[in-house]
C-alpha positions as CSV (number, residue, x, y, z in Angstrom):
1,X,35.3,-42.6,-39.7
2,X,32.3,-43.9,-38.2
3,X,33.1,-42.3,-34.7
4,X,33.7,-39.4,-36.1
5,X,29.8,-39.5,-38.4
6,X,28.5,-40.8,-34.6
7,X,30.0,-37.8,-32.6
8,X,29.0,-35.3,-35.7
9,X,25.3,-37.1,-35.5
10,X,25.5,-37.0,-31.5
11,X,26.2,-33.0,-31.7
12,X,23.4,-32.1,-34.3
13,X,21.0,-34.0,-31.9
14,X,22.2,-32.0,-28.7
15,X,22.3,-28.6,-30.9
16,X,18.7,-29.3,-32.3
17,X,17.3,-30.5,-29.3
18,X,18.9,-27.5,-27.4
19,X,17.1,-25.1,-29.8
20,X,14.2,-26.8,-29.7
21,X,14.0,-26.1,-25.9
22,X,15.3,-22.6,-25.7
23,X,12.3,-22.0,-28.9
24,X,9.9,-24.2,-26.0
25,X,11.1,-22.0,-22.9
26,X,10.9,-18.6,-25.4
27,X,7.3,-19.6,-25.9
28,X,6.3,-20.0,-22.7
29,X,6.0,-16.9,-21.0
30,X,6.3,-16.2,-17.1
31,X,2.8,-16.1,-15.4
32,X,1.8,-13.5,-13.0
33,X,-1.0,-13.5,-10.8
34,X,-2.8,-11.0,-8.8
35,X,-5.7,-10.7,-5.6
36,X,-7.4,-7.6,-5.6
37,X,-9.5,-6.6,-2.6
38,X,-11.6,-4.2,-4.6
39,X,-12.3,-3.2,-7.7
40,X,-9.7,-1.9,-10.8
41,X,-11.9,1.2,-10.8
42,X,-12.0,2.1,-7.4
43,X,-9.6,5.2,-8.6
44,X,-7.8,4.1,-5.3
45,X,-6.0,1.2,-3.5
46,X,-6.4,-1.4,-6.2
47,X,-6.3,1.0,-9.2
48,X,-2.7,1.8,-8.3
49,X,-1.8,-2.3,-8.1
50,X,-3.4,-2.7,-11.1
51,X,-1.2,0.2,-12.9
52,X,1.5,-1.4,-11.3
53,X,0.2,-5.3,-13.3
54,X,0.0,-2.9,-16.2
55,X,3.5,-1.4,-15.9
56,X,5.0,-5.1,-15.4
57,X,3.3,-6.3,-19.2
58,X,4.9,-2.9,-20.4
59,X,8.4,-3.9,-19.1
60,X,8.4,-7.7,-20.5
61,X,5.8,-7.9,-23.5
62,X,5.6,-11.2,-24.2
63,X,8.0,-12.7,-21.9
64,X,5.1,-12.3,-19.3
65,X,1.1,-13.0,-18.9
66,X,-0.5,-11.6,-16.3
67,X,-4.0,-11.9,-15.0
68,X,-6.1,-11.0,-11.5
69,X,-9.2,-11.2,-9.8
70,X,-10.8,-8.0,-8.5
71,X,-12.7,-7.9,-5.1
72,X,-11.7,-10.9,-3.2
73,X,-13.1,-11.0,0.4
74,X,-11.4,-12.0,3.4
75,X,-11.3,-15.9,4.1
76,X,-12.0,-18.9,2.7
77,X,-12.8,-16.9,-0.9
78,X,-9.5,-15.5,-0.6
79,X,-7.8,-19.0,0.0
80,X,-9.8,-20.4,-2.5
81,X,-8.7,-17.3,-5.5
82,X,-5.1,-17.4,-4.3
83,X,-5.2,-21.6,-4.8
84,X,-6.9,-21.1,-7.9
85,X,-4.0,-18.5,-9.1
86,X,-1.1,-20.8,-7.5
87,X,-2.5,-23.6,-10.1
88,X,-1.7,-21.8,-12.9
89,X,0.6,-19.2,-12.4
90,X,4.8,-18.8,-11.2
91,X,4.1,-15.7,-9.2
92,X,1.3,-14.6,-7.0
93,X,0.5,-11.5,-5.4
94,X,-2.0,-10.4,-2.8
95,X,-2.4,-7.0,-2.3
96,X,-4.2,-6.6,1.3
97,X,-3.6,-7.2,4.6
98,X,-6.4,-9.6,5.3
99,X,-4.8,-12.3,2.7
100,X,-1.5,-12.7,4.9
101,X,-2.8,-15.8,6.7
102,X,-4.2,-17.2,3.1
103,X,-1.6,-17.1,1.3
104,X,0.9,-18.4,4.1
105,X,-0.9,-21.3,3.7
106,X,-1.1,-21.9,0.2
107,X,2.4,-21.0,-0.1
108,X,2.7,-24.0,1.6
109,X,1.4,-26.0,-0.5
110,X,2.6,-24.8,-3.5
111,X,6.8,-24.5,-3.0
112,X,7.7,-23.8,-6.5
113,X,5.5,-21.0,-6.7
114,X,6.8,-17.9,-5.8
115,X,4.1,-16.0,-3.3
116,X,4.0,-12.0,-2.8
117,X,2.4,-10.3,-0.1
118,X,1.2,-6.6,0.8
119,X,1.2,-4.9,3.5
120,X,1.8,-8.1,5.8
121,X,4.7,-9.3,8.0
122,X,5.0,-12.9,7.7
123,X,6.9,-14.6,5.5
124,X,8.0,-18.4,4.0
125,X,10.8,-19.7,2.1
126,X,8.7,-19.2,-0.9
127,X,7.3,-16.0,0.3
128,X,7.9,-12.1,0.2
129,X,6.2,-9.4,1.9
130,X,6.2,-6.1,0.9
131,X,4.5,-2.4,1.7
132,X,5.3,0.9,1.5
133,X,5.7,3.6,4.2
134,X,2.5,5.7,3.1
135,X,2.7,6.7,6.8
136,X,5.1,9.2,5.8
137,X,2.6,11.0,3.1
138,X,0.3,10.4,5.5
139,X,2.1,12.6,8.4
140,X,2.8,15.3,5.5
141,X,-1.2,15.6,5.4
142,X,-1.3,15.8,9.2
143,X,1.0,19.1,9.0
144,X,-1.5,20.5,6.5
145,X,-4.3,19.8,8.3
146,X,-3.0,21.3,12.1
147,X,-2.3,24.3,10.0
148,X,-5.8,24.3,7.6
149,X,-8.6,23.3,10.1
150,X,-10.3,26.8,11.9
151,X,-12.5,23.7,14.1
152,X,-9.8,22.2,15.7
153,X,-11.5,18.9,14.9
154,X,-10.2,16.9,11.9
155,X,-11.6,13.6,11.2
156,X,-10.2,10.1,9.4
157,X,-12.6,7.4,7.6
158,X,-10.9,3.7,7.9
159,X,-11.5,0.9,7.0
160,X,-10.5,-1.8,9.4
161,X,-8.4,-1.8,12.4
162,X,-4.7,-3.0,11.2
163,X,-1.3,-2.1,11.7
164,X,-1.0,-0.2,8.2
165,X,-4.0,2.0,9.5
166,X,-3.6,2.3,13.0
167,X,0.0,3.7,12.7
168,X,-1.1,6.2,9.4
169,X,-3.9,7.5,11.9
170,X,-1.6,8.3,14.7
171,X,1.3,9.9,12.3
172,X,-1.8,12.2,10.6
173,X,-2.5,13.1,14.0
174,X,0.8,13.4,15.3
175,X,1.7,16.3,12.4
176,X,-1.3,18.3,13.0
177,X,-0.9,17.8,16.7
178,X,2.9,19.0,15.7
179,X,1.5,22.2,14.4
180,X,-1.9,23.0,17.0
181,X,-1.7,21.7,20.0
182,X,-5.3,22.8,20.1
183,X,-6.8,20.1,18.0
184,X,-8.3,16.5,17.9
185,X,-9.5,13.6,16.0
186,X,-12.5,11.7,15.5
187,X,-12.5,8.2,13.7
188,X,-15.2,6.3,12.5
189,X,-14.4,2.6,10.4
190,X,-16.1,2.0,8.1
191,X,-15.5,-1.7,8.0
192,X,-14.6,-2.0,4.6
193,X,-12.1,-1.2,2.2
194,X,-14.5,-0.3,-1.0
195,X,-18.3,1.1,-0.9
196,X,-18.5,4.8,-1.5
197,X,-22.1,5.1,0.3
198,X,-20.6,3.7,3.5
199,X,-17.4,5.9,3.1
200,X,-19.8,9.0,2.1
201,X,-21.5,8.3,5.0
202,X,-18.5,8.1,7.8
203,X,-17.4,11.3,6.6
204,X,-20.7,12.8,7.1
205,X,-21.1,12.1,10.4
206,X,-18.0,13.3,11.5
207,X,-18.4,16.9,9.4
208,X,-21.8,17.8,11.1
209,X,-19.9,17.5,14.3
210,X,-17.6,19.5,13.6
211,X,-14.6,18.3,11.8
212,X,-13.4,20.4,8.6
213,X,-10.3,18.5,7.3
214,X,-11.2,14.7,6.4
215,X,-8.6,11.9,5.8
216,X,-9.9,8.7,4.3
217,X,-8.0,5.4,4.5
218,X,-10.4,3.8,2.2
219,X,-10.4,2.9,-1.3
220,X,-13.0,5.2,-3.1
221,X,-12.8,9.5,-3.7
222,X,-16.4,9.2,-1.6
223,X,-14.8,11.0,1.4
224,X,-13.4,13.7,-0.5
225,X,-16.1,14.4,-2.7
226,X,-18.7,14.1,0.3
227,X,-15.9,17.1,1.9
228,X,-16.3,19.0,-1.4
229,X,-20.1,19.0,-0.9
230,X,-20.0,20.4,3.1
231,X,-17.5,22.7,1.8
232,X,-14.3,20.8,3.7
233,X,-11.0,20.2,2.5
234,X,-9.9,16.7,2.5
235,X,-6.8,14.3,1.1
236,X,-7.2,11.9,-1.3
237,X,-6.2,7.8,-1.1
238,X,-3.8,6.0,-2.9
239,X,-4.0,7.8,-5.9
240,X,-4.4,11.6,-7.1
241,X,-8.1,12.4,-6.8
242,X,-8.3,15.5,-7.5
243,X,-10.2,15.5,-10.3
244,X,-13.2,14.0,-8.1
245,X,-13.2,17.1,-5.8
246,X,-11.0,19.5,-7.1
247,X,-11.9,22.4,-4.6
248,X,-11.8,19.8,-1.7
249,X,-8.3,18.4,-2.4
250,X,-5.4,19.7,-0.3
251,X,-3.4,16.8,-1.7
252,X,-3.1,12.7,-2.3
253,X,-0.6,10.0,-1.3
254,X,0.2,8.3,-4.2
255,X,0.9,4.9,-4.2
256,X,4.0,3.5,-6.7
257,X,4.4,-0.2,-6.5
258,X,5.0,-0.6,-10.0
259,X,8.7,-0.6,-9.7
260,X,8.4,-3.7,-7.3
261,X,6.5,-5.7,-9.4
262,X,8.6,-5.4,-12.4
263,X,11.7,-6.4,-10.0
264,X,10.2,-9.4,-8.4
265,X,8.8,-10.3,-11.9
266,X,12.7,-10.2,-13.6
267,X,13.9,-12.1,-10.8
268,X,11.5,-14.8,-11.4
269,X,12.0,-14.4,-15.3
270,X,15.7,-14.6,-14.2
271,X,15.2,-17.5,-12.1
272,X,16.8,-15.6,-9.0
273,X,13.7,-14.4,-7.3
274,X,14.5,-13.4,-3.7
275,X,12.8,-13.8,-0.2
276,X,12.6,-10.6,1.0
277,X,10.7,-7.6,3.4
278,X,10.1,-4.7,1.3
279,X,9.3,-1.3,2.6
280,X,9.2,1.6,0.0
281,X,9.8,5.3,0.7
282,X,9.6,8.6,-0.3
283,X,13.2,8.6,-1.1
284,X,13.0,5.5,-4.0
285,X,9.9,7.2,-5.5
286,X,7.8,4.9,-3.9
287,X,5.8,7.0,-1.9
288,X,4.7,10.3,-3.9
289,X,2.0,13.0,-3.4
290,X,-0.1,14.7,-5.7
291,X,-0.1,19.1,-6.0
292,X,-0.4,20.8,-3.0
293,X,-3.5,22.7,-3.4
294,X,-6.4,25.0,-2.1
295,X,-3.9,25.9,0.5
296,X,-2.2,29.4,1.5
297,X,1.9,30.0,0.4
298,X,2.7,29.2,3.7
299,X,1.0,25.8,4.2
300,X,2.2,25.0,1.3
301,X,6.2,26.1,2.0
302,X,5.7,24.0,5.3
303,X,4.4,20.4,3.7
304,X,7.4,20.8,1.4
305,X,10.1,21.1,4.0
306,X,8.5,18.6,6.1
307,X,8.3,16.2,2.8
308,X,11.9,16.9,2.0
309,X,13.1,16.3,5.4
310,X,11.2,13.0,5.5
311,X,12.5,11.9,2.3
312,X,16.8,13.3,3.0
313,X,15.9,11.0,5.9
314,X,16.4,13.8,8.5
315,X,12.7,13.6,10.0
316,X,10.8,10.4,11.3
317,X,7.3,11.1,13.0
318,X,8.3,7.5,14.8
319,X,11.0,8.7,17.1
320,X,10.7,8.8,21.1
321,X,9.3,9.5,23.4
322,X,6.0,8.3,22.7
323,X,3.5,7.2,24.5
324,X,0.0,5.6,23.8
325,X,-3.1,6.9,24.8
326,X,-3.0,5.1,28.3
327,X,-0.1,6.4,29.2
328,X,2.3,3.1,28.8
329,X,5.5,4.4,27.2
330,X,5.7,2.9,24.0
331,X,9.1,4.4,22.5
332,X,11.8,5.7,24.5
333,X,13.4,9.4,24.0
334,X,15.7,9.1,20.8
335,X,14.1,5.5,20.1
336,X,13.4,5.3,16.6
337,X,10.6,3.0,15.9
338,X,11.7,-0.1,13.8
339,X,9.8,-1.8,11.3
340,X,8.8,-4.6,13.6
341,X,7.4,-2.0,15.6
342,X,5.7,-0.6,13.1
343,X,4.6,-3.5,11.4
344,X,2.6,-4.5,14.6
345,X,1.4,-1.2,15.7
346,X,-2.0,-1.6,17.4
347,X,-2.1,1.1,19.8
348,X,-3.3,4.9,19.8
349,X,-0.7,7.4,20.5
350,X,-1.5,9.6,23.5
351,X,-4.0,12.7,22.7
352,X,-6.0,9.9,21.0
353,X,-9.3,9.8,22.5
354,X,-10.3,6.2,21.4
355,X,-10.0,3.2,21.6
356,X,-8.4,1.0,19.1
357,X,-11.8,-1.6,18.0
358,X,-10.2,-4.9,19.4
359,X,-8.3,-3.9,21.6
């Protein structure tokens, strides 16, 4: 009898002390972390991450807490916000290039944290990276623009001289190259990835000499709206802009990472997050673009075709031969460029009158 009132105790104990730590676990919900690189209300770059933050809290209500911090610099700041979030949080992500080498190191230190990072290429046992291939929005805008501009000049504001803007620069060029031979490209950077006076300004100086179609790899609708005021036509960044400039928008890449951060955020919830290298298309929704508009029928007809061939997967800008601007054959004829090539592109394509800053 007594073995029996021992075992019976012995169970009760393990039930109630089960309960007790799935009611503990229930309570305690998954932390999520985010580095910004500009502001939530840039209406660009770091808006869309933060709709993405947002879309996560809709997907898992209480199961998640999520928190960021908005305009982190490069360098020691950056180290310092992404060990500060490490502290406190089970999953981290840093949404700019410039934090690769930060967070590699904090991943480091932190090995039961899970680390996420954008746009990057290096990776640790306890850390992703993960981008999408804007390059191929970016290439539909280059079609448009070959077939819009009556300068032959078209113009692109960036920011800073990386592989994610380097190789959107040469596939804008490459599809208005594709469809007038006749025309070129100026560049200015701008050197940052948020200040609409500096962006204002880069486009400005490019439209009195000359250019009429203006592409912006920065965060802010300053380019398009500074377009709208010369009486250009432009693209909008990240996100649809078009209310900022609506007779100056052609159209807008339009960033979707939401879908990513609600996946890495049940796998950590899950407890089977996954190393991996992410690179989001057109195909998986990733990649969208906004209206085409303040463009003829058949500009229009033309970006679509070229946007469903890129997204059937028929159609890569990326594909030999190609050579820089220097002459040194980069990608033999049929060569499709991979995404290690891509991933490290630091060189103009040929036609480019330039030179890449750096380099």
């Amino acid at each position: 009898m007594r073995y029996f009132e021992k075992l019976f105790h012995t169970v009760v104990i393990s039930m109630f002390l089960g309960l007790m730590s799935s009611l503990a676990f229930a309570a305690d919900p998954v932390k999520v972390g985010f580095v910004y690189v500009g502001p939530i209300g840039d209406h660009g770059w770091t808006y869309r991450h933060d709709i993405g933050r947002q879309q996560v809290e809709e997907a898992f209500g209480d199961k998640v807490k999520t928190s960021y911090v908005e305009s982190v610099k490069y360098g020691p700041d950056a180290e310092r916000v992404i060990r500060m979030l490490a502290e406190t949080n089970d999953i981290v992500f840093a949404t700019s290039f410039g934090y690769m080498e930060p967070m590699l190191k904090v991943a480091k230190e932190f090995p039961n944290v899970y680390f996420e990072h954008a746009t990057g290429y290096k990776q640790a046992d306890n850390m992703s990276s993960y981008g999408l291939r804007l390059y191929q929005a970016r290439h539909v805008q280059g079609i448009i623009a070959g077939m819009m501009t009556k300068t032959n000049k078209i113009c692109y504001v960036a920011a800073y001289p990386i592989p994610e803007v380097i190789r959107e620069i040469n596939t804008y060029y490459m599809g208005a190259k594709k469809m007038n031979p006749n025309v070129d490209i100026d560049i200015v950077w701008a050197n940052t990835w948020y200040n609409p006076s500096k962006e204002a300004d880069a486009a400005n100086v490019m439209m009195a000499e000359g250019c009429d179609m203006v592409a912006q790899h920065t965060d802010s609708p300053a380019p398009l709206q500074a377009a709208q005021s010369q009486g250009k036509l432009g693209f909008g960044q990240a996100s649809d802009q078009y209310k900022f400039a609506p007779k100056a928008q052609l159209t807008a890449t339009i960033d979707n990472w939401g879908p990513y951060y609600v996946k890495k955020v049940g796998q950590v919830i899950a407890g089977n997050w996954q190393k991996e290298n992410y690179f989001g298309d057109m195909d998986e929704g990733a990649v969208q673009m906004a209206p085409f508009t303040n463009m003829p029928d058949n500009v229009k007809m033309k970006a679509a075709e070229i946007k469903q061939a890129i997204s059937d997967g028929k159609y890569f800008a990326f594909t030999g031969p190609i050579k820089d601007n220097t002459g040194k054959l980069q990608l033999k004829d049929g060569e499709v460029a991979d995404d290690a090539h891509l991933n490290t592109m630091m060189y103009y394509v040929e036609g480019i009158d330039a030179t890449v800053p750096g380099n």
